[in-house]
N, C-alpha and C positions, 0 to 999 in steps of 0.2 A: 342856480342856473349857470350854463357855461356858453359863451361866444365862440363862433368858430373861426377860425383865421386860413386861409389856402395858401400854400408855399411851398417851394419848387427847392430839394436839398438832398446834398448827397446822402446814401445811405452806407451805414457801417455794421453788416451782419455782428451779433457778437454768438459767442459757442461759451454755453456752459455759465454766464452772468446776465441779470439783468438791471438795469437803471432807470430808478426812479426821478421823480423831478423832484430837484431842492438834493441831492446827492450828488458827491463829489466823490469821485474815484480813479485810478490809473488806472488804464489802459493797454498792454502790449500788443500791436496790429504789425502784423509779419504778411499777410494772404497780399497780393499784387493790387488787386482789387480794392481792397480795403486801402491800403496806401493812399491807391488815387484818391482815395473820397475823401482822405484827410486833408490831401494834400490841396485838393480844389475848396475845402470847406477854408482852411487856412488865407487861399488868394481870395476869396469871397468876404463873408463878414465873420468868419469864423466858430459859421452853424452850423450843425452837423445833424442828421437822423439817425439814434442809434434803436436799431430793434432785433431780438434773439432769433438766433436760430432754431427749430423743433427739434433736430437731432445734432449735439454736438459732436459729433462723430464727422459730419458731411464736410467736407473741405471746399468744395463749387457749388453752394446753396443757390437755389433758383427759387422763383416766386413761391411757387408751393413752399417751400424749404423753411420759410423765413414768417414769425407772424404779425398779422397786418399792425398791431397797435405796439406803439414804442415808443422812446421818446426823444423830444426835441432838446438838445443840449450845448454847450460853448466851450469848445477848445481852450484852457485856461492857459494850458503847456507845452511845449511840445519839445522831445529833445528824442535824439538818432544815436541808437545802439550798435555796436559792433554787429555784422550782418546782416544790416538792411532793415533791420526791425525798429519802429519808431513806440516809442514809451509819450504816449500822450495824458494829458490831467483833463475831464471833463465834469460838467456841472449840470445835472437836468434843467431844465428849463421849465418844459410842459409838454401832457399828453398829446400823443401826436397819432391820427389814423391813416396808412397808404389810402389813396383813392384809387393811385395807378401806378406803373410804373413807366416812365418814358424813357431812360436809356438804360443796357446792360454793358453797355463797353465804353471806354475802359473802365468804369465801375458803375456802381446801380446808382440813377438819379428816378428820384421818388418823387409824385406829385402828395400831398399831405395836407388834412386838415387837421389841425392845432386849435385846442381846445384851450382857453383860455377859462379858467374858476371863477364864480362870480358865487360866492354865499350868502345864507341869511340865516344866520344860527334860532333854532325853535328847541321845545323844549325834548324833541327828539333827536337832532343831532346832540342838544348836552349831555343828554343820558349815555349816548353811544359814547361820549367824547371819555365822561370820566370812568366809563364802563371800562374802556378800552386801555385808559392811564394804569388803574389798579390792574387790571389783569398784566399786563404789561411789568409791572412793580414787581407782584409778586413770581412772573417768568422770569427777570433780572434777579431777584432773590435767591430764587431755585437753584436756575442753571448757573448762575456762577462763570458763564461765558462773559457777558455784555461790563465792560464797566459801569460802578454806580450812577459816575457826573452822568452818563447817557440819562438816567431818570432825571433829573434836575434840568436838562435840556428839554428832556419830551415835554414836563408838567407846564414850563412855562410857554409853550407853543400854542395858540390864540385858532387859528385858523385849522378848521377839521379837515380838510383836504390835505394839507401838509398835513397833522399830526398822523393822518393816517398813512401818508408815504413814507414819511421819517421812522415810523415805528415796526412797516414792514421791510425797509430797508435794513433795519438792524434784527430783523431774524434770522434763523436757518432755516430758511423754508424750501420746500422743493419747486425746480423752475415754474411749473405746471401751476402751483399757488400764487406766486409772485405772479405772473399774468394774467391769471385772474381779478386779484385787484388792480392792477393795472389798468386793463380793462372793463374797469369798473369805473366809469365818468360820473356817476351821478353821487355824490358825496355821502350821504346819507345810506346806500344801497353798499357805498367802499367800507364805509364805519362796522356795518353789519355784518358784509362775509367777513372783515379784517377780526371783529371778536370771538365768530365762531373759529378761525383759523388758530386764532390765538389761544383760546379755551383746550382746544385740540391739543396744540404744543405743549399745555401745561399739566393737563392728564401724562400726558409721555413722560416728562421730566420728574413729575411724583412718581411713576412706577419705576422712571430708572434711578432715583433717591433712595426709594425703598431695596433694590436691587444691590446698590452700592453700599448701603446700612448694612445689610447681610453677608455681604462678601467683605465688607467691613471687620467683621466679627471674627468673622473666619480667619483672616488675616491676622487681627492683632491676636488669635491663639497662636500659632503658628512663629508671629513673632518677638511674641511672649516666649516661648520656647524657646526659638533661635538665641533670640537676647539671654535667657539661661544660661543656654549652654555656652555661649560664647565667653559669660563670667566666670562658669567652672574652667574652660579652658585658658581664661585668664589665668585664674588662681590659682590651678596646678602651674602653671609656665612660671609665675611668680615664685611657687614653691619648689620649683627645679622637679617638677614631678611631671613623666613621658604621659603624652595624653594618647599613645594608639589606640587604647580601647576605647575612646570616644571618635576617633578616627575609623575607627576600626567597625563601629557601630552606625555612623555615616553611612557609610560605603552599605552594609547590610541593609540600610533601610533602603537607602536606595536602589539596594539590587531587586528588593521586594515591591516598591512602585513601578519598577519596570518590569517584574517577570510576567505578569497576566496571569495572576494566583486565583484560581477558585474564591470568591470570597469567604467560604470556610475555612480553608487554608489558607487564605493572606490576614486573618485574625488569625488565628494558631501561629503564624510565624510570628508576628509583632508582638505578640504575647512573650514568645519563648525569646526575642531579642530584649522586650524590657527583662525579663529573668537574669539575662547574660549581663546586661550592662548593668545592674544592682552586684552582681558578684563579684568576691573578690577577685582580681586576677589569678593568684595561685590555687581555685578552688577545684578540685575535680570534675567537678559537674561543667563547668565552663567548657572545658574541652569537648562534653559530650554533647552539650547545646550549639555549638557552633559547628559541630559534625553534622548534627540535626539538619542545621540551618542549612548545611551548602549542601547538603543532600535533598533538600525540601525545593532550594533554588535552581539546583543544574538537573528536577524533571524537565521534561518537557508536555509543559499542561496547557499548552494553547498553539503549540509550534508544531506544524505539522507539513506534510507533504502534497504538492495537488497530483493526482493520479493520473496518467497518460493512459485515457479510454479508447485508443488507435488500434482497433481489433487485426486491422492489416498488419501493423509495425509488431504489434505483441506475438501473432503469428509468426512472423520471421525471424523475429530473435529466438522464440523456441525451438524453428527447425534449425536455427545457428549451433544452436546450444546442445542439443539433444537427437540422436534418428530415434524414430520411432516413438512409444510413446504415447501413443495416438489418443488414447481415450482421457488421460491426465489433461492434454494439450486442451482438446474441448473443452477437459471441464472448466479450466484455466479461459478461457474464449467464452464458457459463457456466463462467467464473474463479469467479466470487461462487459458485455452484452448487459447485464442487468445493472451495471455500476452507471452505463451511462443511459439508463431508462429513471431509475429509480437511483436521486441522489441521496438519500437517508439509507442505508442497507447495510445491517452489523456484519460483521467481518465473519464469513465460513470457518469451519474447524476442520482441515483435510483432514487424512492419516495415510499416508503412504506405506502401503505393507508389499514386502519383497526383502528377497536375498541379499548378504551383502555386494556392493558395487556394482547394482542398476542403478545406481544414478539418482536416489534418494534426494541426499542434500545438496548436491548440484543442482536438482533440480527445482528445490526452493528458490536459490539463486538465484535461477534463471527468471522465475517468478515476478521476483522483486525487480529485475533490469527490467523486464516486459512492462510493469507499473510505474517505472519509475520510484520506486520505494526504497526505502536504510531497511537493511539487514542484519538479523542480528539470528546469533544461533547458540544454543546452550544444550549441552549433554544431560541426560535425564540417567545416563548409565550408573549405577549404584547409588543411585541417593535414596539414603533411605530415611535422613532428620527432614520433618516437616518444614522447620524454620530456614531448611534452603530454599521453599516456596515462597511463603508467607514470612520469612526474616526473624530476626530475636527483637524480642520488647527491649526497650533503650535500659531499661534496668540492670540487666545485665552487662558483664567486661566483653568490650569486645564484639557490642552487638553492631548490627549491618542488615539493613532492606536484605529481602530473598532475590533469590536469580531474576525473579519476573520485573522485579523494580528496577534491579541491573541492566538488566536487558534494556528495557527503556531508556536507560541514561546512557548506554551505550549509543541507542539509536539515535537520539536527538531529536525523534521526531515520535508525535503520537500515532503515527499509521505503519506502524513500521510490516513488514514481513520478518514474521517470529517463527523459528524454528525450534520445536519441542525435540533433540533426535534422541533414538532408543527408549521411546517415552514403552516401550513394553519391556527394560530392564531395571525397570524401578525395584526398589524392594523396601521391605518396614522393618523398625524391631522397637523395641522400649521407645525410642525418641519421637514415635509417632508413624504418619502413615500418609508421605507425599502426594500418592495418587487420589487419596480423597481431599486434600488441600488443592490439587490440579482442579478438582473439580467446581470450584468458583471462577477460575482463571478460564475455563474451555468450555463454560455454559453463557450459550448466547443472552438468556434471561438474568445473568446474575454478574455476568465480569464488565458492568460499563460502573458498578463500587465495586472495584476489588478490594479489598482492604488487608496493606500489609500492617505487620506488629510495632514494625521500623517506623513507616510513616504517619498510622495512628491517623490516616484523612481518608476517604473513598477517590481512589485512581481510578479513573475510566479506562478501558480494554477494549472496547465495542467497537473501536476502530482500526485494533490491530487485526492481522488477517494471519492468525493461526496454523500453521502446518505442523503435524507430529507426523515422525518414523517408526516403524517397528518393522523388524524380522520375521515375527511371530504373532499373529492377531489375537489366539486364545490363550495369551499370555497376559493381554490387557487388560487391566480389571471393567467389569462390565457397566459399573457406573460412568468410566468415561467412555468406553466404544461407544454408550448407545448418545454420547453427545458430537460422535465426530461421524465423518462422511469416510468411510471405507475405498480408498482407489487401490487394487490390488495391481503392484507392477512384477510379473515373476519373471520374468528373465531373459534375454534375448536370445536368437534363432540364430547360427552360424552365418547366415548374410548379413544379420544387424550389428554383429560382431564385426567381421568386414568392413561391411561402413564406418561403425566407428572409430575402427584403427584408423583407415584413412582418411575420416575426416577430422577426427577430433586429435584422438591418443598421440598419431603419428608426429604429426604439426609439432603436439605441444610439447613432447619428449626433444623433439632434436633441439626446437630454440634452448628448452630449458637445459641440454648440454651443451650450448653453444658451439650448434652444427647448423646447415643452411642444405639446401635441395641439395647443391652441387657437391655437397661433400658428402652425403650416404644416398643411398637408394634403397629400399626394401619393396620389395615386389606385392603384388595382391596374392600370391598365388603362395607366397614366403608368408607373407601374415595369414592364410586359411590352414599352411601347414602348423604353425604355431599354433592355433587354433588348437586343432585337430591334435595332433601330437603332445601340447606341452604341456595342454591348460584342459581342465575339467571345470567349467566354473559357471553358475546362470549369467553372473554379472561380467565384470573387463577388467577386476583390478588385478586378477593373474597377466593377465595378457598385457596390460600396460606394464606392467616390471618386467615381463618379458622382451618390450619391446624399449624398455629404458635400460636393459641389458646389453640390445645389439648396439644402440645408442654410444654404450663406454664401451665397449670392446674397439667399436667404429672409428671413439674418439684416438684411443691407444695409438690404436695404427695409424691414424693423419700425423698425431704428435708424435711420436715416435718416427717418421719421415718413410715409413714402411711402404705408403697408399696415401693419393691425392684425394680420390672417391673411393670409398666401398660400397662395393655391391653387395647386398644381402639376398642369396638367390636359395630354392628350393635344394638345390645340392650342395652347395658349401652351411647350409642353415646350423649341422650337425658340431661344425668347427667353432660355431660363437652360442652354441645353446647347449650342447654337449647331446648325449643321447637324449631321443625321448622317450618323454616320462609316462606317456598313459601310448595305447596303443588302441589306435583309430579302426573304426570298423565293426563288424559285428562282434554280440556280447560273447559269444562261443564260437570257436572256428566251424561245428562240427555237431552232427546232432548227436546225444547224448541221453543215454536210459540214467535215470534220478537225479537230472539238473535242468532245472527250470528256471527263467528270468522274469525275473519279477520289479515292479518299480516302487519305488519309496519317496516319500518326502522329505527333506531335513530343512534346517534353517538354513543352509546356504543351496536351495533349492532342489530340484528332481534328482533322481539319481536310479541307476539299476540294482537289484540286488540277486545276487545269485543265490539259489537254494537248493543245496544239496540231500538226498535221499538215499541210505545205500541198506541191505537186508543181510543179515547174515545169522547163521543158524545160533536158537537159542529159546525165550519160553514165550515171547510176545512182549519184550518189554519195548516201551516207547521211549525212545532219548532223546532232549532237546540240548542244542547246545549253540552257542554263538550270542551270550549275554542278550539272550530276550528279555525283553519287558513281560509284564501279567498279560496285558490285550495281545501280545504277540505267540502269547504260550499257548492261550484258549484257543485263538483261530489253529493251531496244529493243533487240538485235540480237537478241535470243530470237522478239517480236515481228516480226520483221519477215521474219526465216527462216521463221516460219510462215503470214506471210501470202502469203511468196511461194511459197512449198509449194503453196499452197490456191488457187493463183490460179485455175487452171482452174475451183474447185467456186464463187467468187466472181465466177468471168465476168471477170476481169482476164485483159486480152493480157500475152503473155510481153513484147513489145516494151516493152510498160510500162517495166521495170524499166533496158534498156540506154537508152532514149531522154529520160528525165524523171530527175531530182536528188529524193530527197525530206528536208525538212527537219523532224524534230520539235524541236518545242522546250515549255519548264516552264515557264511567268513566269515572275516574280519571279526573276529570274536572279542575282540579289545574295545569295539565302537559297542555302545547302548543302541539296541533297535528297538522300537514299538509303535504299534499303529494298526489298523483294520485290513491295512492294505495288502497284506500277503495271503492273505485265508485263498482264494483261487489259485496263486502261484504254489503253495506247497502243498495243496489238495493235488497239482498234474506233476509234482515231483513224486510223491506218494501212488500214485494210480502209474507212474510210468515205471518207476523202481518195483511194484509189485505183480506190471502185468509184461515186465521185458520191454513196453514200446518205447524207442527213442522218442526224444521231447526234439520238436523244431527250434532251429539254434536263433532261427532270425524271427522269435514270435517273442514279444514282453505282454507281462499281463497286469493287471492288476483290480483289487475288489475281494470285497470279505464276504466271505461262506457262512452259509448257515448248514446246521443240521439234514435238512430236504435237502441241501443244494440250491438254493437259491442266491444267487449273486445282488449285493446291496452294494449301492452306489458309496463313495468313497471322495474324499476332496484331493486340491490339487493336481484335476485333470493337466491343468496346461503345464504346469514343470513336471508332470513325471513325464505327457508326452516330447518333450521337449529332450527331456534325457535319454530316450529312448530313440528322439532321431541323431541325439549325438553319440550313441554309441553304435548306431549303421541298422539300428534293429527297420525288418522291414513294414511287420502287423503288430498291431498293438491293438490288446484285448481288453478292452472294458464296459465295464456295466452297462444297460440298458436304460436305466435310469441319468445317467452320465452324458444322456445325447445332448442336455441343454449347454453342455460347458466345452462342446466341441466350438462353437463360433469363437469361441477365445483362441483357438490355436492357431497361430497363422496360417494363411492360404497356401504358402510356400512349402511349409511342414505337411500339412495335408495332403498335397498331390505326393508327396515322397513317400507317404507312409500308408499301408492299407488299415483302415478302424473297424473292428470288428465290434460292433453292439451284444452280446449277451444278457440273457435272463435267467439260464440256469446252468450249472455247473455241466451237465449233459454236454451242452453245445460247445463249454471250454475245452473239454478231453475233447471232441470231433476236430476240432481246429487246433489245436497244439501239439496232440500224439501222431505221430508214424503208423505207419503198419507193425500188426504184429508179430514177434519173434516168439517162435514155440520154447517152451520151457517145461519140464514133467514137473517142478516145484509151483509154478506159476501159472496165469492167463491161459487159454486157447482159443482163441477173437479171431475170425476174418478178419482178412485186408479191408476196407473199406473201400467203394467203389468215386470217384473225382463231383467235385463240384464249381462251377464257374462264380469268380469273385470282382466285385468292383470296388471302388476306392471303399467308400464305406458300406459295411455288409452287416444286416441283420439277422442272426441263426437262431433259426427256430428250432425246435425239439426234435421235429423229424426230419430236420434237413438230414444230408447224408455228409462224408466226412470228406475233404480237398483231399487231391490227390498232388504229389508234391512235382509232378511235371507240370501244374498248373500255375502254382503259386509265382506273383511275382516277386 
């Protein structure tokens, strides 16, 4: 049973402790508030109410703030700290309940009932009592906090109301517990939560015994070792004997607790470091294990880049970087577009195909600045040993990872932007066969284990982002084409040439001769003649030496003290480039009986090809000459079967053929020709040399003949018409089949050039040949009566033939 007592005492919030009665502890009270309370409790009888606050965080606790049971205790001490902070000793006294609060200023005075214990020990508070000593016991056993003498005080303590404040006094409990029993008046009910609170504690303290046993263990291996090693490296230092390879084996292991090793490969490497440190110093093997090792350390297997998914920003830095371009750009825009839909997404396999110097591997480049990605680039051009892929097994002198592992360590990061360039100049012989080793490395299903010879672990790939080059597409072996994405770039149009000088070429030519605006000028009209004149080229790297030519001549004259600026203009151009070298305009001045223009393909893009016809008296022999290929020979006997098929609808005598020799021939007889694509153009050489018509000088053609005269569609529409508009030509004649590959030419090209569609050879002689000129050996053909033409023109069999006051 407990008495209650009512009394009138200051209050002192405490934050973060609370106090039992029959506890004795110091105090620090800084809060203004708080002072007062101490200080009036002091002038009084030096009583004081101490009760916690609910959040010690709160620095102006108000009624809510503070909770209602606490306790009543006596100022034992009191002494004053440097800045106003008084250091007080107090002592519980007894449970104390607010009833009210009567003042807040200058500090809180509390009306309180004090609870005064009055017990009668039964055979239920003894059981709690000794219940509560042994558990108690064995917490101070456990935990290892509490000193022993504390048990030796608790056992001899008589009275359960104390034993039970003294005993929660000395736990770590959280505040929330400790007020509990606090607030716990009735003795027998404090015994009860106090042993389940306690019980509680001692479950925790066995599981973290058990915790500390284990990490125990761990430890003493660990320092089992240490202490080891520390004796060998006594005993070498005692034996005057260098411990770097125990030093030197340190540093290794530690570089491997920190690299973030696949755990395959961070066994594999501890492995190959106990190997190293059992060898002798001078043993050969050592060297190669430790090659191993810094090559196994400095990948990069967890270190990687975050990707800038900014479709706006990635866009402008391409048009920074590149004009034109257009369809790459996209596909580039819409990686970014699915990168930031779908975060899991194995890296594309591009292949950029086109001429040299469109912009290929700059334009990787530019790729990786757009992503924010490390760039790395390797030449595929004549490798023809495997193990520059996939690397030499470590058995071998002198073995080393392949380029792809390279590469990697080059980048420093696992996402890099990898460039495969000339990956269509590969080649094999005895040493194996690179492009089928490519083919783990550039299949999305199989390169996230690459596995080179070198590193003997699976390298993940699945996050690099792939770009190969090539010149030549059916150059590529087919195993890989059918695992990469095809972006055909073939060449740029005389405006995007333009553009580029002055936006790119020009800039970066002057800095790089350490020239600035005000010291040279070169005009647009000076780089479209350069163009035109100097350069025959799909791509710019003509035209950029060209323009890294006016560049030093420019420089010459500044230093030389000759000229402050040079102007580079359209009429002095002749003085700093010398004559020009190609002559701008159309392919023939002049129309022409047995000379047709015809267009070609090659590896550095479109190109015209001129095809001469000439007849002269003899038994019908046919003569090829201008180093053709086989497909180049057939299409002139292809041609030439159907011009003599046709002779009767051509007005050519049969005699023709037994009594006259005819000669075709290619210039440039020194260059290799071959391909589909002349069979139309020496079919209207051949029908214009045998029926006397001149061939039109401003008409290119191209497309392979058959026997009927049927024209078959033919590749590389967009660079041969591209060739065709840089050589002035005005109609360009091709296939009927050929209409889908027209949206590729630019718009600009288009309105310049008239497209004539054909399906059969008929309609090519209607549109190519003149009127005819009478000859008694040859033809006798009307003139052909005019036909009206728009940009692009579909000829039908019975159309009639343009008349040349039409043509634009």
């Amino acid at each position: 049973m407990s008495s209650i007592e009512k009394r009138v005492l200051p209050l002192l919030p405490l934050r973060g402790i609370l106090v039992f009665p029959f506890m004795v502890i110091h105090l620090d009270v800084g809060r203004e508030k708080s002072v007062q309370a101490i200080e009036e409790a002091m002038i009084k009888d030096r009583v004081i109410f101490l009760a916690t606050q609910k959040e010690a965080q709160t620095d102006d606790p108000g009624e809510d703030d503070i909770y209602n049971v606490g306790t009543v205790a006596e100022v034992k001490q009191l002494l004053k700290l440097p800045g106003g902070t008084i250091r007080v000793l107090v002592e519980g006294i007894a449970r104390a309940k607010i009833n009210q609060y009567i003042d807040h200023e200058p500090y809180f005075s509390v009306e309180v009932d004090q609870y005064s214990e009055e017990y009668e020990k039964n055979s239920q508070v003894e059981a709690l009592m000794r219940n509560l000593i042994s558990q108690f016991e064995q917490y101070v056993k456990l935990s290892k906090k509490i000193p022993p003498e504390t048990v030796v005080t608790v056992v001899n303590i008589e009275e359960p109301g104390r034993l039970a404040d003294i005993v929660a006094s000395h736990l770590a409990l959280r505040i929330e517990d400790k007020q509990s029993i606090l607030e716990a008046v009735d003795i027998a009910k404090r015994l009860e939560k106090l042993c389940g609170i306690v019980s509680r504690e001692l479950e925790i303290v066995e599981l973290e015994r058990k915790i500390n046993v284990r990490v125990r263990k761990q430890m003493e291996k660990t320092q089992k070792e240490y202490y080891l090693r520390e004796q060998i490296k006594a005993i070498q230092k005692e034996l005057g004997e260098k411990d770097d390879r125990m030093a030197e084996g340190e540093e290794l292991r530690d570089k491997i607790a920190k690299a973030k090793l696949p755990r395959e490969v961070e066994e594999k490497a501890l492995k190959e470091l106990d190997r190293l440190e059992k060898m002798p110093p001078m043993a050969a093997e050592a060297a190669v294990v430790r090659n191993y090792l810094d090559w196994l350390l400095a990948l990069p297997w967890a270190k990687g880049t975050r990707d800038r998914l900014d479709i706006n920003m990635a866009e402008t830095i391409l048009n920074e970087d590149h004009y034109g371009l257009e369809i790459v750009k996209e596909r580039i825009l819409e990686y970014l577009a699915i990168r930031k839909l779908a975060k899991k997404m194995k890296g594309p396999i591009l292949c950029f195909v086109g001429p040299p110097g469109v912009g290929k591997t700059s334009l990787g480049r530019s790729i990786a600045r757009a992503l924010e990605r490390k760039f790395v680039r390797i030449s595929l051009g004549g490798v023809r040993d495997e193990a520059e892929i996939r690397g030499h097994r470590r058995t071998y002198v002198g073995a080393m990872p392949g380029r792809i592992i390279q590469g990697m360590k080059t980048a420093g990061s696992k996402n890099p932007v990898f460039l495969l360039d000339e990956i269509d100049k590969m080649s094999m012989d005895f040493r194996g066969d690179p492009s089928s080793a490519l083919l783990e490395v550039l299949d999305p299903e199989q390169n996230n284990s690459f596995s080179d010879h070198y590193i003997e672990a699976p390298y993940d790939l699945s996050n690099v982002m792939f770009i190969t080059t090539a010149n030549i597409q059916h150059n590529i072996p087919r195993p890989l084409l059918d695992r990469m994405e095809i972006i055909n770039i073939s060449g740029y149009t005389e405006e995007e040439k333009v553009q580029i000088a002055l936006r790119h070429l020009l800039p970066k030519q002057v800095k790089e001769h350490g020239l600035n605006n005000n010291m040279v000028h070169i005009s647009e009209n000076t780089i479209r003649r350069v163009i035109r004149e100097y350069t025959r080229e799909s791509g710019v790297r003509n035209l950029e030496r060209n323009i890294a030519s006016l560049c030093r001549k420019a420089a010459k004259q500044i230093v030389a003290g000759k000229a402050k600026k040079v102007k580079v203009t359209v009429q002095n151009l002749e003085q700093f480039l010398g004559k020009p070298k190609y002559r701008f305009g159309i392919a023939e001045k002049e129309d022409q009986v047995g000379v047709a223009t015809g267009l070609a393909w090659t590896e550095v893009g479109g190109d015209t090809l001129a095809i001469e016809v000439t007849t002269y008296k003899g038994n019908g022999k046919l003569t090829l000459t201008g180093k053709l290929g086989d497909v180049m020979k057939e299409s002139a006997q292809a041609s030439y079967s159907y011009v003599r098929s046709r002779a009767a609808e051509l007005g050519i005598k049969h005699d023709v053929f037994e009594k006259y020799d005819i000669h075709v021939h290619v210039p440039e007889g020194a260059i290799p020709k071959d391909g589909p694509s002349a069979g139309i153009t020496m079919a209207v050489a051949l029908a214009s040399a045998l029926t006397n018509r001149r061939v039109r000088h401003d008409v290119a053609m191209t497309g392979e003949i058959t026997l009927r005269g049927r024209v078959l569609p033919i590749g590389g529409v967009k660079e041969k018409v591209l060739a065709a508009h840089r050589a002035g030509v005005k109609t360009v004649i091709l296939p009927m089949d050929n209409r889908k590959d027209i949206e590729e030419i630019p718009n600009n090209v288009q309105k310049q050039l008239e497209l004539v569609l054909v399906d059969h050879m008929d309609e090519v002689l209607k549109v190519a040949l003149r009127e005819a000129k009478f000859s008694p050996e040859t033809a006798q053909v009307e003139p052909p009566p005019a036909v009206a033409y728009s940009n692009v023109v579909e000829v039908e069999g019975g159309s009639e033939l343009p008349n040349e006051n039409n043509l634009s």
